[in-house]
C-alpha positions in Angstrom: 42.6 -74.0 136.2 44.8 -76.2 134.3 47.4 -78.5 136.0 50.8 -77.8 136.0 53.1 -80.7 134.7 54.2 -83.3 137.2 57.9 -83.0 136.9 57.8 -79.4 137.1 55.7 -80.0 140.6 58.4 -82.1 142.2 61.4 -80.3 140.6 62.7 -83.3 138.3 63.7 -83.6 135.0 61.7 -86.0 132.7 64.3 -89.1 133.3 64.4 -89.1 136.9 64.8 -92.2 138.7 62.4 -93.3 141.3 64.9 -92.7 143.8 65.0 -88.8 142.9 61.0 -88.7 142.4 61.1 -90.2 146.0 63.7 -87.4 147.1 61.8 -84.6 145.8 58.7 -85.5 146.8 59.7 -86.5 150.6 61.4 -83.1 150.5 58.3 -80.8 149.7 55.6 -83.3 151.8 57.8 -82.0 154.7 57.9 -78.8 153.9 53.9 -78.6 153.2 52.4 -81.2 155.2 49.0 -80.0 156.6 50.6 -81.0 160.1 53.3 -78.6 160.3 50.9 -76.2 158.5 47.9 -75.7 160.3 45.1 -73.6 158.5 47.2 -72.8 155.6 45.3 -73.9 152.8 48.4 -73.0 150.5 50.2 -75.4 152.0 47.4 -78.1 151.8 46.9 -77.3 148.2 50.9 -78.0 147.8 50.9 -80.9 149.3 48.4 -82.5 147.7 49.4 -81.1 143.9 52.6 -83.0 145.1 51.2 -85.9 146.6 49.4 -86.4 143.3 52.4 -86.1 141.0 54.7 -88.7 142.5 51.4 -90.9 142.9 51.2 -90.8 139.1 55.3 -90.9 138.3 56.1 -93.4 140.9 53.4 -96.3 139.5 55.3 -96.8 135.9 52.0 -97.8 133.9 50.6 -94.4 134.7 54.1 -92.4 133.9 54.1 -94.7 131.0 50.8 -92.8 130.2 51.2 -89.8 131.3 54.7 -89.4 129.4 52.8 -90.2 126.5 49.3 -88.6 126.9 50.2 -85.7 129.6 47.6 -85.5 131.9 44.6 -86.7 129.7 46.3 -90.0 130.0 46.3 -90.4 133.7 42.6 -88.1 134.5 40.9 -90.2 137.4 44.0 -92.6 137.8 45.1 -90.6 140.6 44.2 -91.0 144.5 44.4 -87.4 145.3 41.3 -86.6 143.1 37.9 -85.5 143.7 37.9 -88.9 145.6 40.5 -87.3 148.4 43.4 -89.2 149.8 43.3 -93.2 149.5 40.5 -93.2 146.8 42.9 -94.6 144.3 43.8 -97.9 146.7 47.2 -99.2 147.2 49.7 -96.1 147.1 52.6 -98.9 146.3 56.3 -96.8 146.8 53.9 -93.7 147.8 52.4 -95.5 151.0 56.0 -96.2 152.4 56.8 -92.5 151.7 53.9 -91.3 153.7 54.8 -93.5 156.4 58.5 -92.6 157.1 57.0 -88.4 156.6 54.4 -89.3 159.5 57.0 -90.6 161.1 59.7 -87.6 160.8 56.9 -85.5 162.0 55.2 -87.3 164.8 58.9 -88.0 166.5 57.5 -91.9 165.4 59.8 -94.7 163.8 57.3 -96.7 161.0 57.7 -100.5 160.1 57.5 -101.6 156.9 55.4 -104.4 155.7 52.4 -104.1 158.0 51.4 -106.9 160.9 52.9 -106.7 164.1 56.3 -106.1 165.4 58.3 -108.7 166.3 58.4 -109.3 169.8 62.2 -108.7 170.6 64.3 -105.4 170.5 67.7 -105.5 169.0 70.5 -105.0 171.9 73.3 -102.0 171.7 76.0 -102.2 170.2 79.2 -101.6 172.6 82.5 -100.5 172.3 85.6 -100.9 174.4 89.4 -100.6 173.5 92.0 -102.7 174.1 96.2 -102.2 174.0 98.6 -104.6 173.2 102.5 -103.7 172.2 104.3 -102.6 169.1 105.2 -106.6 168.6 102.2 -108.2 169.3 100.3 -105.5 166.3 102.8 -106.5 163.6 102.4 -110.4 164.4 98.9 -110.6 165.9 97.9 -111.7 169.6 94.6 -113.6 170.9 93.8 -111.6 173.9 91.2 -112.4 176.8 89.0 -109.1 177.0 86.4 -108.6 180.1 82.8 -106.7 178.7 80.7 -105.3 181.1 77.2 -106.2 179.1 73.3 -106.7 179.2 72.7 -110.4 178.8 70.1 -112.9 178.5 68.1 -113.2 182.4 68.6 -117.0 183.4 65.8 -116.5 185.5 63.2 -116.1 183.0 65.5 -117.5 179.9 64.6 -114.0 178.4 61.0 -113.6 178.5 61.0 -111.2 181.3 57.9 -112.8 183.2 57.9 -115.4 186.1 55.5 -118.1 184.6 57.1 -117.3 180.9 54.0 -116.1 179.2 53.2 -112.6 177.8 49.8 -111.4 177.1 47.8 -109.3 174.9 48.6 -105.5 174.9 45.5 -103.9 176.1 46.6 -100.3 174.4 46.7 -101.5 170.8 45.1 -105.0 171.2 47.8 -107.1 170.1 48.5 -105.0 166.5 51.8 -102.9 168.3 50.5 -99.5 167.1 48.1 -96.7 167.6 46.3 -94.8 165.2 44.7 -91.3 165.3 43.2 -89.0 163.3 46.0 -86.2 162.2 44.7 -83.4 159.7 42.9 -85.9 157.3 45.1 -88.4 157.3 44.4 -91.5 160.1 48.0 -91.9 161.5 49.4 -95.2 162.6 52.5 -94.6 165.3 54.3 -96.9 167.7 51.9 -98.4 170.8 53.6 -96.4 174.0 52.8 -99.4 176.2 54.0 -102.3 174.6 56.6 -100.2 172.2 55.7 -102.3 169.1 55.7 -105.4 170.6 52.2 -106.2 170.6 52.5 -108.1 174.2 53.5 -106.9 177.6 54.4 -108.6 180.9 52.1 -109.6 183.4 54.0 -110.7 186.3 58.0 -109.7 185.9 60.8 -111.7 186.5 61.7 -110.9 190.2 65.4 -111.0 189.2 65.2 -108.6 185.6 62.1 -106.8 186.9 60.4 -107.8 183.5 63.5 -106.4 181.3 64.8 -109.9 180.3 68.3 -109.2 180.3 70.7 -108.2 183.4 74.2 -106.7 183.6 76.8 -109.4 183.1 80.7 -108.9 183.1 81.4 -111.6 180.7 85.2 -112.9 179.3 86.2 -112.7 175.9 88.9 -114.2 174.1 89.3 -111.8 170.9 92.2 -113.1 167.8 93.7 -109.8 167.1 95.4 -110.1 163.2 99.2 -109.5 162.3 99.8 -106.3 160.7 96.7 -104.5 162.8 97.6 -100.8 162.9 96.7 -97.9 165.8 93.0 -96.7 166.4 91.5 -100.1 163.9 88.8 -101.7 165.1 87.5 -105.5 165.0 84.1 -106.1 165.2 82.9 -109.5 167.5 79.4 -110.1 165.8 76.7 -110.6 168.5 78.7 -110.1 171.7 77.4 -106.6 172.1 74.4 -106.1 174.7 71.5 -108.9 174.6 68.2 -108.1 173.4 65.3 -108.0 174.8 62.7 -110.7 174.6 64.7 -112.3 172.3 65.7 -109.6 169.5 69.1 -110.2 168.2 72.2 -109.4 170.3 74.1 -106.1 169.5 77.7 -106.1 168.2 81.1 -105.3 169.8 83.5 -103.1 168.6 87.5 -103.7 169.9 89.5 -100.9 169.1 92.9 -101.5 169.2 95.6 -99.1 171.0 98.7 -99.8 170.1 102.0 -98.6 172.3 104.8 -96.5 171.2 107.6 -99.0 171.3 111.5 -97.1 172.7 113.0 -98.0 169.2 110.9 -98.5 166.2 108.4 -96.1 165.1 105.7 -97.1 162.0 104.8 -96.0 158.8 102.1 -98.1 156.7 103.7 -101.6 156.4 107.4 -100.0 157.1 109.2 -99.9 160.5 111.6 -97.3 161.1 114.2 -97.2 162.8 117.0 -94.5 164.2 120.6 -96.2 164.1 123.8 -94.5 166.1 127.6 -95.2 164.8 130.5 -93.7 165.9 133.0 -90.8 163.6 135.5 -93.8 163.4 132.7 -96.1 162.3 131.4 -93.8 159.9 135.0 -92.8 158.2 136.1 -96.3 158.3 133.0 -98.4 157.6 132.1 -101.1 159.9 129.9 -104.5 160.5 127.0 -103.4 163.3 124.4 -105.0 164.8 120.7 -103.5 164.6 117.3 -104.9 166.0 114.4 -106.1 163.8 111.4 -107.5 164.9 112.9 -111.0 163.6 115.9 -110.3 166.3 119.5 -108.5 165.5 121.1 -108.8 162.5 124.3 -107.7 160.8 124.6 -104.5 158.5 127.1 -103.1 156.3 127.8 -99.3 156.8 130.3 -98.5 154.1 133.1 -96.0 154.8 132.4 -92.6 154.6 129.2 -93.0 155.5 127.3 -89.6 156.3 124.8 -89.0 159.2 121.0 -89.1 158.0 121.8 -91.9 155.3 119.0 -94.3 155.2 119.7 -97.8 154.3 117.1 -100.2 153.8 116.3 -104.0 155.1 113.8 -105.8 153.1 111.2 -107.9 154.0 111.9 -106.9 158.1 108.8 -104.6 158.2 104.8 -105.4 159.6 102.7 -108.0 157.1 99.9 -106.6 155.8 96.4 -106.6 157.8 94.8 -109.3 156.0 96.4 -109.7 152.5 100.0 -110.6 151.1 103.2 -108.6 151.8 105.4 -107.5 154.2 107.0 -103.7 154.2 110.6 -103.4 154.7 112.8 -101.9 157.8 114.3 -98.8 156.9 117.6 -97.6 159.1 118.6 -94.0 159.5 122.3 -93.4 160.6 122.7 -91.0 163.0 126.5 -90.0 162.9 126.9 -89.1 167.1 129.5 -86.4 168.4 131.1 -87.7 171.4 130.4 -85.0 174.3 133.3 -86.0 176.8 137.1 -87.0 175.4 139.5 -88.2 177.2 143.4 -86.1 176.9 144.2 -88.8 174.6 141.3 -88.5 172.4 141.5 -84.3 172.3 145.0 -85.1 171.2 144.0 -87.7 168.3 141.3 -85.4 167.3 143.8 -82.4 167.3 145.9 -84.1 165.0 143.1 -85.4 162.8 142.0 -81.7 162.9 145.5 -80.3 161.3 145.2 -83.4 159.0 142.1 -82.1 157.3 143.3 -78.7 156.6 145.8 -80.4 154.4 143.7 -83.2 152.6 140.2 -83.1 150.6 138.8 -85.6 153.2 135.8 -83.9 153.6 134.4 -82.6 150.4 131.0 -81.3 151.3 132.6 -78.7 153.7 135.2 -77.7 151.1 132.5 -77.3 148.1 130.2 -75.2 151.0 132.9 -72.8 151.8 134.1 -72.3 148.2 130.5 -71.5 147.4 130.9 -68.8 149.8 133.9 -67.3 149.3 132.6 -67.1 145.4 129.7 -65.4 146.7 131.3 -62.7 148.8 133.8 -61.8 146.2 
């Protein structure tokens, strides 16, 4: 029976890319490894025709070959032969392939590079928020922070044993992993006893119990930046939870909760704010005083102003989280209604009242009821 062509096998076109001849082929040695299908010889056969073609189109000398020669250029150049699995040698991108596959089916991580582990285990990383006000995110605050957190055991500086020595795992004899046979493949996983380390503790610490780290709250001074926004996050490298036996400390990550402040409300790099003025300050113009976050300053509102006009104040917004610029305040007047007059200011208003039914002082109400008379006629 003739062989079907490689790139048809795994799906891909011609000019693939070792990443999508990786893809492909992960993706069907899931899907037909012997493992997850026991006593189906379909399967086997699948697998292997697979294994086979992304042997041959992952090493380029042989796709060199075969591109040019089909398959007569690559007969007895592949592992997955007559000779069975591993009789062509070193399986180069294929071998790391297999080993993250075993891996994803065994419920097993895989290490790359071969050798034992490295003795330590990386620490957690850890999260906690922190909240500062409205002012102190648009011009940035060092605050002192307190982390609950797994840290190095001073009792055993680490190591997790009394005298300070580890010994040999007996489970995997130093190498950190296990090997059995699965199907006809021989199976490397993770040693349960030493978890990869290749060394366990023969007398623990009396104070870690042999962990090498213990529960700490530790003090923190973190710099938060001017212009940080709501929800960010800042990430203090290495001040998450120790690790163990001296793998590298995990990180921390500060998320920052910033208050609703009673006037100003943000939008990107612009503050907002609401502005009240009087009817008399709004007919007549006046000079007010508004807040920043510089302090008060003096504004402008030119007669005949109208409620909801926005005026703007550049350069008094938030600076930009770490680059160049500061956004601009932007004021919305709010023309108020008074709710209780004296008899001296129902009688003003009265008179104002009988004034405006005489003059055009308010144009936008004329033009609105002229529209509607014109469109009731």
């Amino acid at each position: 029976m003739s062989k079907r062509d490689y790139y048809e096998v795994l799906g891909v076109q011609k000019g693939a890319s070792k990443d999508e001849i990786k893809k492909a082929y992960r993706k069907l040695a899931l899907k037909y490894h012997p493992d997850r299908n026991p006593d189906d010889a379909d399967a086997e056969a699948k697998f292997k025709e697979a294994s086979e073609a992304a042997e041959i189109l992952l090493d380029e000398n042989k796709k060199a070959r075969y591109d040019q020669f089909g398959h007569a250029g690559v007969d007895g150049q592949s592992g997955f032969g007559a000779g069975g699995f591993g009789a062509g040698g070193d399986f180069g991108d294929l071998g790391d392939i297999f080993g993250d596959i075993f891996g994803d089916i065994l419920g097993g991580g895989r290490r790359r590079g071969g050798g034992r582990r490295s003795r330590g285990r990386p620490g957690n990383d850890l999260q906690m928020a922190v909240s500062i006000s409205f002012e102190e995110a648009a011009f940035g605050i060092e605050k002192n922070i307190s982390v609950n957190r797994f840290a190095t055991c001073g009792t055993c500086d680490g190591s997790g044993s009394k005298s300070g020595k580890l010994t040999t795992c007996g489970t995997c004899q130093g190498v950190g992993e296990v090997r059995r046979q699965q199907g006809f493949f021989t199976v490397a996983s993770t040693c349960p006893t030493c978890s990869g380390t290749g060394q366990v503790v023969s007398d623990p610490c009396d104070f870690c119990r042999g962990e090498g780290r213990t529960r700490k709250k530790t003090d923190l001074s973190v710099k938060i930046p001017p212009g940080i926004d709501h929800g960010q996050r800042l990430k203090l490298s290495g001040e998450g939870d120790s690790g163990s036996m001296g793998g590298m400390n995990g990180d921390l990550y500060v998320v920052v909760d910033v208050k609703e402040h009673d006037i100003f409300e943000r939008e990107g790099q612009d503050v907002h704010c609401i502005v009240p003025i009087s009817f008399s300050q709004a007919a007549l113009g006046s000079e007010i005083e508004v807040p920043t976050l510089d302090g008060k300053v003096q504004v402008s509102i030119p007669e005949g102003t109208q409620s909801g006009k926005k005026m703007r104040l550049k350069g008094k917004g938030i600076q930009r989280l770490g680059g160049y610029g500061v956004g601009d305040q932007i004021l919305t007047i709010h023309v108020e209604t008074p709710t209780k007059l004296s008899a001296q200011q129902k009688d003003l208003f009265e008179q104002l009242s009988q004034l405006e039914e005489q003059g055009a002082c308010n144009p936008m109400s004329r033009g609105f009821f002229d529209k509607v008379r014109d469109l009731f006629q």
